[in-house]
N, C-alpha and C positions, 0 to 999 in steps of 0.2 A: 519682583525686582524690575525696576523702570530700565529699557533699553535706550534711552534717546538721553544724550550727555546734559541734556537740562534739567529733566527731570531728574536724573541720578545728581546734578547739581542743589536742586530743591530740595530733597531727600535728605541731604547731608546739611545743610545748612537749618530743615527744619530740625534736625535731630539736634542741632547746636542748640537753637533758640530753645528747646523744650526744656533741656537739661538747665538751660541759665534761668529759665522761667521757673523752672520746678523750684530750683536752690532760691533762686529770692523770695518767689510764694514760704515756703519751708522759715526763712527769716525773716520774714515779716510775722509769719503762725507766732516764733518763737517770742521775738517780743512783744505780742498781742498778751501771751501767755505770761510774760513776767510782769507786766505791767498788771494785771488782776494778780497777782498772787503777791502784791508788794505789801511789804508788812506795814510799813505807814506809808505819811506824807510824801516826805524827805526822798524816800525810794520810789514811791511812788512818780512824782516829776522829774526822778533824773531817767526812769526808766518812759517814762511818758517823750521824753525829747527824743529816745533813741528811737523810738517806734513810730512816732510822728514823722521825722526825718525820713523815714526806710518808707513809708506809707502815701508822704507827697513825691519822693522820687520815684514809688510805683506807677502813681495815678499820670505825671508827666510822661514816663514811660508806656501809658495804655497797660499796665499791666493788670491794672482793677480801674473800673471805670472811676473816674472823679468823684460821683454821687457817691458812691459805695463806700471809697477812702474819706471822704468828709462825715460821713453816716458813720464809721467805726470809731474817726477819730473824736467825734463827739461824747460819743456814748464812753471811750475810754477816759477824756478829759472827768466827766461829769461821776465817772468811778474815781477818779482819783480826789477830785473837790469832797465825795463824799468820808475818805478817806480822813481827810484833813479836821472835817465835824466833829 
């Protein structure tokens, strides 16, 4: 345990950030997950917008690097066009 009032300030605030990191990582996982198990198209793109959405407001967030969120949302778009074939 940190004795000096900042570090016990840092402590507590990284415990905040982790917890909101973990839940939005966690929902973002989630709709990665629906977006591959969509039975067609139709589901396919409307589960495709929600996961996009949650994936560019991580990447502005720093919470997945830019590259990373562009590299996943490609690969899920071009699941979903395959979809539609």
């Amino acid at each position: 345990m940190p004795n000096i009032k900042s570090a016990k300030k840092r402590m507590e605030l990284s415990r905040v950030a982790r917890t909101a990191n973990r839940s939005n990582r966690a929902r973002i996982r989630t709709a990665i997950k629906r977006v591959r198990t969509a039975a067609n198209a139709d589901e396919g793109v409307a589960r495709l917008q929600e996961a996009v959405a949650l994936l560019d407001r991580a990447a502005t967030r720093r919470l997945y690097h830019p590259n990373a969120v562009a590299r996943v949302k490609s690969s899920l778009q071009r699941h979903v066009n395959g979809l539609s074939a």
